[in-house]
C-alpha positions as CSV (number, residue, x, y, z in Angstrom):
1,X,109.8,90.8,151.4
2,X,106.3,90.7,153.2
3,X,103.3,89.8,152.0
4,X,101.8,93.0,152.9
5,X,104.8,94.5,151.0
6,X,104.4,92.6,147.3
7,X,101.1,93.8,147.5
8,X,101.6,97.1,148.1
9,X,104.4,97.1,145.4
10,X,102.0,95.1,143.0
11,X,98.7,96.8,143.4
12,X,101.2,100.2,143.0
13,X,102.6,99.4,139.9
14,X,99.8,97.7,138.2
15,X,97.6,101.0,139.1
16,X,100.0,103.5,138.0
17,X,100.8,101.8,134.9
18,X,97.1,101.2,133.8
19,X,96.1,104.7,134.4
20,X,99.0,106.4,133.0
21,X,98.4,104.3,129.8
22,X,94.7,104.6,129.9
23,X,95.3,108.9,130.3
24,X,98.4,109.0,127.9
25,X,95.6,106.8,124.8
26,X,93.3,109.5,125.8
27,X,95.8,112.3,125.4
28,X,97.0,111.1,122.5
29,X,93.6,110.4,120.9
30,X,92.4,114.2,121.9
31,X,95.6,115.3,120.0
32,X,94.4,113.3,117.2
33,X,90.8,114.6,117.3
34,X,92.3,118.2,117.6
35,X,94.9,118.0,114.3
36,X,91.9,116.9,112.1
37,X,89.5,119.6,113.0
38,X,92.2,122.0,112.6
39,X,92.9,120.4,108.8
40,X,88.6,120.2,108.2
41,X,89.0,124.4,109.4
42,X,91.8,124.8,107.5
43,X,90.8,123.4,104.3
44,X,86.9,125.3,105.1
45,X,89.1,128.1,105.1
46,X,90.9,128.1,102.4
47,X,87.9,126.9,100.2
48,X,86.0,129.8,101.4
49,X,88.7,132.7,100.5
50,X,89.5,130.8,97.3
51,X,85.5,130.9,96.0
52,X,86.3,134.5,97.6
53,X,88.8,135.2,95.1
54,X,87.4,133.6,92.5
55,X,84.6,135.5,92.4
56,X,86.4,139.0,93.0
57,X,88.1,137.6,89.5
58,X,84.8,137.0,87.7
59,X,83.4,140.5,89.2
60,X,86.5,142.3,87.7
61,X,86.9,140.4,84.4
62,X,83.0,141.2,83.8
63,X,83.8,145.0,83.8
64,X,86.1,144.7,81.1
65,X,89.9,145.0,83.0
66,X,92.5,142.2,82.3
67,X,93.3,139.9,85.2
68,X,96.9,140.6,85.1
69,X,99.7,140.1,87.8
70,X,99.0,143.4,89.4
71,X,95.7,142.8,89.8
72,X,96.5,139.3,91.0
73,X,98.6,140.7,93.8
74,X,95.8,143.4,94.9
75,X,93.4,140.6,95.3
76,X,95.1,138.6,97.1
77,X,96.6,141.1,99.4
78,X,93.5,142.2,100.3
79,X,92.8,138.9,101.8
80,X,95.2,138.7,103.2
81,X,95.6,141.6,105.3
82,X,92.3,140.8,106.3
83,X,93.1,136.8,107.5
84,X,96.5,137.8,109.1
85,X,95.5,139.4,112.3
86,X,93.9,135.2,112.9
87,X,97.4,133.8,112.6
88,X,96.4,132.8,108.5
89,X,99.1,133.3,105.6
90,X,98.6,133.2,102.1
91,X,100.0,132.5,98.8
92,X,98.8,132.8,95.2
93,X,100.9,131.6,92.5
94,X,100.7,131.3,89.0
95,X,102.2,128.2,88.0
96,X,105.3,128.3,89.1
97,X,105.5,131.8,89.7
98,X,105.0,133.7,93.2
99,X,102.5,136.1,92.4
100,X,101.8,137.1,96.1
101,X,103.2,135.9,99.6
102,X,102.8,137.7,102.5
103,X,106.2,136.4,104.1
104,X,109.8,135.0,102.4
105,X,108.8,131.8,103.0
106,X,110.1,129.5,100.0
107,X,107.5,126.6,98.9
108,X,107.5,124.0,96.0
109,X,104.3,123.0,96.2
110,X,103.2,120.8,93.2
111,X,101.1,122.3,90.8
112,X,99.2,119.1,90.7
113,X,98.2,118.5,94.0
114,X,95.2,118.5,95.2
115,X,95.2,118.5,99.2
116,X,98.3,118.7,101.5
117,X,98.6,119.2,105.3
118,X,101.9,119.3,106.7
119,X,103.4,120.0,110.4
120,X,106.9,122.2,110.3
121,X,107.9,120.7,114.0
122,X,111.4,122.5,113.5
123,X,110.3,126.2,111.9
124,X,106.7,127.2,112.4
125,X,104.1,124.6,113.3
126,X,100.7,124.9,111.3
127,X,98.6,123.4,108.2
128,X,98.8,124.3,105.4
129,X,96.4,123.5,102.3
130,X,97.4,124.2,98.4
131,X,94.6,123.8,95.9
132,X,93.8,125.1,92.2
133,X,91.8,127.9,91.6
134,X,88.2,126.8,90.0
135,X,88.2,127.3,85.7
136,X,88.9,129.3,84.0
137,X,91.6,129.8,86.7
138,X,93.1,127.0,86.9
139,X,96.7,127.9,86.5
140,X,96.4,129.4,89.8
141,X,96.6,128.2,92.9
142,X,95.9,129.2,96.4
143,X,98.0,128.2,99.6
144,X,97.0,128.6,103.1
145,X,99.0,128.2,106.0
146,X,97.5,128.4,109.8
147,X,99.5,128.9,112.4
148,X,98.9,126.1,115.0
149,X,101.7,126.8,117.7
150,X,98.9,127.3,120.7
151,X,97.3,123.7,119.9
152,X,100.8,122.5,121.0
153,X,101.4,125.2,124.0
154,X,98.5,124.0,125.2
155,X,99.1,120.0,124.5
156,X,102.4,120.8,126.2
157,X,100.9,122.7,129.1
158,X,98.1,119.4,129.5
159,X,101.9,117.1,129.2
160,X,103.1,119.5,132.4
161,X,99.8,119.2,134.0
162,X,99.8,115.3,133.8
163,X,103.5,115.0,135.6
164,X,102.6,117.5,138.1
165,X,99.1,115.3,138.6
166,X,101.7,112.1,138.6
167,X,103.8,113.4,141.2
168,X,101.1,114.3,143.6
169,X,98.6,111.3,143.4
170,X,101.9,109.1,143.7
171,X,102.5,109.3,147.5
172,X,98.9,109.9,148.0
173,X,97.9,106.6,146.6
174,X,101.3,104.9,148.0
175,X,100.1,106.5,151.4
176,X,96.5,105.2,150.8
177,X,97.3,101.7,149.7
178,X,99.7,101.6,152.6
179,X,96.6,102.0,155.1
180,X,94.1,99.8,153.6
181,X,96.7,96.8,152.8
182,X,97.5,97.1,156.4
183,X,94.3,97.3,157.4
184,X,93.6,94.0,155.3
185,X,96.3,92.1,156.4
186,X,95.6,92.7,160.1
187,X,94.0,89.4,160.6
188,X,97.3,87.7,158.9
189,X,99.2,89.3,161.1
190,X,97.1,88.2,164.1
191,X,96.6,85.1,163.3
192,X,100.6,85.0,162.5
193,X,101.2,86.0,166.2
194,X,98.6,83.3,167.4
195,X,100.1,80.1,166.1
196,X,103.6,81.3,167.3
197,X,102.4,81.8,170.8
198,X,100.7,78.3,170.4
199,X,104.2,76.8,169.1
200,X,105.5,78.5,171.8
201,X,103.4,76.2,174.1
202,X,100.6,78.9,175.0
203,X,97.4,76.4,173.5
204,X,94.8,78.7,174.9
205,X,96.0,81.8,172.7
206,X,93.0,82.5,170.3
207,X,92.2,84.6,167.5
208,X,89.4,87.1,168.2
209,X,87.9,88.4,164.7
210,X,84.4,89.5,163.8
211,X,84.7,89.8,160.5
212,X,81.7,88.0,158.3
213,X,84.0,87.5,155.0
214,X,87.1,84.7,154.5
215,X,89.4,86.2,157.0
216,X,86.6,85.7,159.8
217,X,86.3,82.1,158.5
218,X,89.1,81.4,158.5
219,X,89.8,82.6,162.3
220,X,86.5,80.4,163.2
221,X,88.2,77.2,161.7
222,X,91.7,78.4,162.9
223,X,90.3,78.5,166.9
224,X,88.2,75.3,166.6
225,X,91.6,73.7,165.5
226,X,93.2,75.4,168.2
227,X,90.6,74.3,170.8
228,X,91.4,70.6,169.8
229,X,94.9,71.0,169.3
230,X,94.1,72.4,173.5
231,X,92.1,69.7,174.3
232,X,93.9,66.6,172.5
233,X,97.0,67.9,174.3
234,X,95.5,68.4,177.6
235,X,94.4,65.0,177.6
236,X,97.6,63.4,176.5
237,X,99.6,65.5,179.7
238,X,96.9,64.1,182.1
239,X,97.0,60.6,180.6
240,X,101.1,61.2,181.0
241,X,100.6,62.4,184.3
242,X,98.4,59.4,185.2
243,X,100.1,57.1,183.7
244,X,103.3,57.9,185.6
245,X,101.4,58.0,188.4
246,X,100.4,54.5,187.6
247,X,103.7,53.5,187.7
248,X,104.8,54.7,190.6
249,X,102.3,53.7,192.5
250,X,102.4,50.6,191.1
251,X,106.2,50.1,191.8
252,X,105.4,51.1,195.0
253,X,102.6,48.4,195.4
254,X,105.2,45.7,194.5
255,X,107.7,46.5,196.4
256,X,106.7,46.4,199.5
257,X,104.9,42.9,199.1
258,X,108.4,41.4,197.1
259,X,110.3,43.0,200.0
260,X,108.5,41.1,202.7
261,X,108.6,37.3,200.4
262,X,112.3,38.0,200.2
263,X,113.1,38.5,204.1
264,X,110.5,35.4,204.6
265,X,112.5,33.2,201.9
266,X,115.9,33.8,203.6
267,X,113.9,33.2,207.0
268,X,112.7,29.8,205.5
269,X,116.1,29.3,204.0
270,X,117.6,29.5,208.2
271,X,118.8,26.2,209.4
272,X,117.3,26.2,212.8
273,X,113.7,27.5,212.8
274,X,110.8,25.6,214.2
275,X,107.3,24.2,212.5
276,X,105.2,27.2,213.9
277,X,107.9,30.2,212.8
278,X,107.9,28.5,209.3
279,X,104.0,28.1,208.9
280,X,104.3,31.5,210.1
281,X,106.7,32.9,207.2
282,X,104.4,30.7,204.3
283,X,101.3,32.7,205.5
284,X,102.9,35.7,205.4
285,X,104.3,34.9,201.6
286,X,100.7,33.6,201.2
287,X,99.1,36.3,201.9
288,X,101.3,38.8,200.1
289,X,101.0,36.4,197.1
290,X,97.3,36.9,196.8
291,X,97.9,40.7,197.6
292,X,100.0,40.5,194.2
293,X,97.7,38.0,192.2
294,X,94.4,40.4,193.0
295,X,97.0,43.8,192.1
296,X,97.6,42.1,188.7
297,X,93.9,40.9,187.9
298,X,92.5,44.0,188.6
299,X,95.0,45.6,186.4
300,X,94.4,43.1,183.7
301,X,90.1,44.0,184.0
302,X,91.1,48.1,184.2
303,X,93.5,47.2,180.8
304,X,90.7,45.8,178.7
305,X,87.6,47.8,179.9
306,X,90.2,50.8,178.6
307,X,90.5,49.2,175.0
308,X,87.4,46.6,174.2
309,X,84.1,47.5,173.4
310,X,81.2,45.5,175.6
311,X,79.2,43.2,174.8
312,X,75.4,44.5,176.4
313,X,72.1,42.1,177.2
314,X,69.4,41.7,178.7
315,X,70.2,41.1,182.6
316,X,68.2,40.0,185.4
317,X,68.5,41.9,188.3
318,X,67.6,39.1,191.0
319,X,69.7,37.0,189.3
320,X,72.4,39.3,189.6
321,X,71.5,40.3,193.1
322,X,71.7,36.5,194.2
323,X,75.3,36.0,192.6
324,X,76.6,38.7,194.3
325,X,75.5,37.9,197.8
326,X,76.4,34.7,197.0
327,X,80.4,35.9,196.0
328,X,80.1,38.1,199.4
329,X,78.6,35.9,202.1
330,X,81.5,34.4,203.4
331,X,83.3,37.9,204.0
332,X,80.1,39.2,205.3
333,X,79.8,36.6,207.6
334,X,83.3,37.4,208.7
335,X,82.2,41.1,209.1
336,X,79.2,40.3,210.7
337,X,77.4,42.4,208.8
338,X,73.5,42.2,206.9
339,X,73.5,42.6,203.1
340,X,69.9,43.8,202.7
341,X,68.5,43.3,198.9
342,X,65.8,45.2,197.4
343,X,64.8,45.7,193.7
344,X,61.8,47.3,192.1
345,X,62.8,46.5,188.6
346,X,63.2,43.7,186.6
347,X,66.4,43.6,184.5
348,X,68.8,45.8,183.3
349,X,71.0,46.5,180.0
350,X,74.7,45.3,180.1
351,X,77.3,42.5,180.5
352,X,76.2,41.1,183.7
353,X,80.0,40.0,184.4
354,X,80.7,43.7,184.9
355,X,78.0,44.9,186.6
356,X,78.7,42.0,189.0
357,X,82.3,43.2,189.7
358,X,80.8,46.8,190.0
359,X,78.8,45.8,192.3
360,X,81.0,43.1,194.0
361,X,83.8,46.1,194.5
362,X,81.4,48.5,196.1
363,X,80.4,45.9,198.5
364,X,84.0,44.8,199.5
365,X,84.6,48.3,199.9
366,X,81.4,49.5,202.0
367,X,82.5,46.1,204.1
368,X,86.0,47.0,204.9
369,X,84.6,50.8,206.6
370,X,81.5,49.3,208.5
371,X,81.4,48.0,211.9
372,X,80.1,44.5,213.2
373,X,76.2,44.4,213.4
374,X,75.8,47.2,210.6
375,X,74.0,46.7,207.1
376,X,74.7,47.6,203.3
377,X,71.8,48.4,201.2
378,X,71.9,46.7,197.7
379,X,69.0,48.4,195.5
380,X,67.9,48.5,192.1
381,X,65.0,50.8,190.9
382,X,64.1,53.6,188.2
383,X,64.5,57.0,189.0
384,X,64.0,59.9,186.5
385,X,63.1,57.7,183.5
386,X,66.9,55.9,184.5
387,X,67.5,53.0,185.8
388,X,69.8,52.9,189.3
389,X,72.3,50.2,191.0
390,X,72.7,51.2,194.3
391,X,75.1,50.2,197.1
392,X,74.5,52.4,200.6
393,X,76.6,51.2,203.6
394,X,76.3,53.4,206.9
395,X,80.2,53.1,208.1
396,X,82.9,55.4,209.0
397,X,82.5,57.7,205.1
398,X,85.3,59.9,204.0
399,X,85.5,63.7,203.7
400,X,85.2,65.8,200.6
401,X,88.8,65.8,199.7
402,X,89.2,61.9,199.8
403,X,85.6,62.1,197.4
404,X,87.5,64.2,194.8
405,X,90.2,61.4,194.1
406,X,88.6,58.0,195.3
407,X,88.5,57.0,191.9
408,X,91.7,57.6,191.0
409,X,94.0,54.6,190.6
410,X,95.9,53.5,193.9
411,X,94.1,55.9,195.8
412,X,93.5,54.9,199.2
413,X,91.8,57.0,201.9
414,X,93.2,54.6,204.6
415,X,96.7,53.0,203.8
416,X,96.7,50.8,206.9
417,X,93.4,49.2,206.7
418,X,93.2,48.6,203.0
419,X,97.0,47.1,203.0
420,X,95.4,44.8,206.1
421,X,92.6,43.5,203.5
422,X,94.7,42.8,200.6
423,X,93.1,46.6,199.0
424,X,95.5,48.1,196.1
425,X,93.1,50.8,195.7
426,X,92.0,49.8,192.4
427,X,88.3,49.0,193.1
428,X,86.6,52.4,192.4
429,X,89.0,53.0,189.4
430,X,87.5,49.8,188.1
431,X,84.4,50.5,189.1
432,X,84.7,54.0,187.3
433,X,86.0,51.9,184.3
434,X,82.9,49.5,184.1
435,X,80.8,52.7,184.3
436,X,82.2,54.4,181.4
437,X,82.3,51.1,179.2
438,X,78.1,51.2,179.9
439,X,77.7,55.0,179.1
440,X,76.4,55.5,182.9
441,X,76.6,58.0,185.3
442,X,79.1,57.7,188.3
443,X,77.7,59.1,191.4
444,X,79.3,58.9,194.8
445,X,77.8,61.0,197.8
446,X,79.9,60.2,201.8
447,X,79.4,61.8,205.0
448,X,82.4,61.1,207.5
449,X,80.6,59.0,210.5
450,X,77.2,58.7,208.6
451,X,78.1,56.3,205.3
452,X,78.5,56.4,201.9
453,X,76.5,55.5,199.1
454,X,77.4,55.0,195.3
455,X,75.3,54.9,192.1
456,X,75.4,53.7,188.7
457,X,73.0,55.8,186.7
458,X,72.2,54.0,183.2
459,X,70.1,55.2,180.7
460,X,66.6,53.6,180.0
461,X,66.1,54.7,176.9
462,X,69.2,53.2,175.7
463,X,67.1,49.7,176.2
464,X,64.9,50.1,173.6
465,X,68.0,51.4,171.2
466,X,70.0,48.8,171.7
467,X,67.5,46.1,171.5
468,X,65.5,47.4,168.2
């Protein structure tokens, strides 16, 4: 059964119940309230028509005539010929003797009693009241009987009226508590259909409630879950996705430099080959060696930038400036090309062996794409309240597409030149890496034919933070 169901059936049954019992108490009191005025009139009454008689007695007794049977009887039917037309009987008897009834109706009522009210449910349904008459009457006693049968026509017709009432509000309330349980179970039901379309695999399904009471907190708390349960799960596919991407490109990266040491072992291994084709084959497996040493070193640095925290300080930027020239000269003096140096502050926040392989990677990379004669611009200044490392080279750039996924790992925008350097494409994914691990700003702008520069933006007032 549904939970909109059980409380339907429970709200049902508890409302019926409480207000049939709560109209049957008052029915039943009302009948109670209605029986005791009816004794109170009844005994009024017959007070009344007894001091009535009793004093018709006294008013004939003071002429002089005997109070006999006879005139007993004329008393008393006088009364009551008066009293029947309003549904009253009465009775006079001297002691045990009947000395006027107005019907055949047989009664032993006790001499000595002094108050009775009965209900005949069987025969005829009234009260009836049997007293004494006041001295010096005494042996004679006065019964009343009042005919109650419309008190109970009409408790019976108020009975009917409350099963007819029954019958009627019953489907109206059923139909009533079926609409506004609905109603109020709406947001179960949506929120129902929500997390099985989100087990189904649909994470961007949300809940859309306006409600200011529980229900519309709950939906707030259900779609901030559901927004992380999105998010956590969009990052785990696109660290999936990049880690097999990783692999592949990195069995790709190996194989091609373990296929060419195998084909120049078995060369080596050859009886017959001369000095010159065997220094040859060693630079060839010397050079792929070093190909494979750098892969794995910058896989190691990318590995623990990914899962160590850094260790920042004070760092001087000519210093830093000097020791990367210094790493550089000998390929720049290959190139041919000018590293040209200029800072206009005095140190930065960081771990300077980082920021040295940041900068070290940009500048192998801005040397690979320039020409013989060029320059690369290595800069340092504040811009914005932040501080800025700077490497501008003026080569051959790359279009907008190769921008979008330079940093990605093993992206190359030219195969054959970075494969002739010894490039695995790791450099800007490191360089991306050792960004991230000093809270800066990545910024990479390239024009094809007019150069490319790339910035590390890093917060100044992260200095005086991290220093107090």
């Amino acid at each position: 059964m549904r939970f909109w169901q059980k409380t339907l059936l429970v709200m049902l049954t508890l409302f019926i119940v409480t207000l049939d019992f709560s109209v049957v108490m008052i029915m039943k009191k009302s009948w109670q309230l209605n029986m005791e005025r009816e004794v109170q009139r009844a005994s009024s009454e017959q007070a009344l028509i007894a001091n009535n008689i009793y004093e018709n007695l006294n008013s004939i007794r003071s002429r002089g005539m005997t109070i006999n049977e006879t005139v007993l009887y004329d008393v008393a039917s006088s009364y009551a010929e008066y009293y029947k037309h309003q549904g009253i009987t009465l009775q006079l008897w001297n002691q045990d003797k009947v000395v006027f009834s107005e019907d055949a109706v047989k009664s032993n009522s006790s001499n000595n009693s002094e108050e009775n009210a009965s209900q005949d449910e069987q025969n005829v349904r009234g009260v009836t009241i049997s007293n004494r008459m006041p001295a010096p009457y005494e042996y004679l006693s006065l019964t009343y009987e009042r005919d109650i049968e419309e008190l109970y026509a009409r408790q019976n017709e108020l009975n009917r009226y409350f099963i007819y009432i029954n019958l009627i509000a019953v489907p109206i309330l059923v139909t009533l508590l079926y609409v506004l349980i609905k109603q109020l179970t709406k947001p179960l039901r949506q929120l129902s259909n929500t997390t099985k379309n989100i087990a189904d695999g649909d994470y961007g399904q949300r809940v859309s409630l306006k409600n200011n009471d529980e229900f519309g907190e709950l939906a707030k708390n259900f779609n901030r879950m559901a927004e992380a349960v999105e998010q956590h799960i969009t990052e785990l596919s696109t660290m999936a996705e990049e880690k097999q991407r990783i692999v592949d490109n990195l069995a790709h990266e190996l194989r091609t430099p373990l296929t060419s040491m195998q084909g120049f072992a078995q060369y080596l291994n050859a009886a017959n080959i001369g000095e010159e084709e065997r220094m040859t084959a060693s630079g060839y497996i010397w050079s792929e060696t070093l190909r494979l040493k750098n892969l794995v070193f910058k896989l190691l640095d990318l590995s623990v930038l990914s899962h160590q925290p850094i260790e920042r300080k004070h760092v001087s930027v000519e210093q830093l400036f000097e020791s990367v020239r210094k790493t550089e000269l000998h390929q720049l003096e290959q190139a041919g090309i000018n590293l040209v140096l200029h800072t206009d502050i005095d140190c930065v926040w960081g771990d300077e062996d980082l920021l040295a392989s940041f900068l070290v990677n940009c500048i192998e990379n801005a040397i690979h794409v320039s020409s013989e004669g060029s320059i690369i611009r290595l800069l340092a200044y504040e811009e914005n309240a932040k501080t800025i490392l700077e490497v501008q080279d003026y080569g051959r750039g790359m279009s907008a597409d190769h921008v979008e996924h330079v940093f990605e790992p093993f992206y190359r925008v030219d195969n054959a030149r970075s494969r002739e350097h010894g490039g695995a494409g790791l450099g800007l994914s490191l360089c991306r890496q050792i960004a991230s691990a000093h809270q800066a700003e990545l910024e990479l702008k390239s024009e094809e034919r007019i150069g490319t520069r790339i910035r590390m933006i890093l917060q100044l007032p992260n200095i005086e933070l991290l220093t107090s």
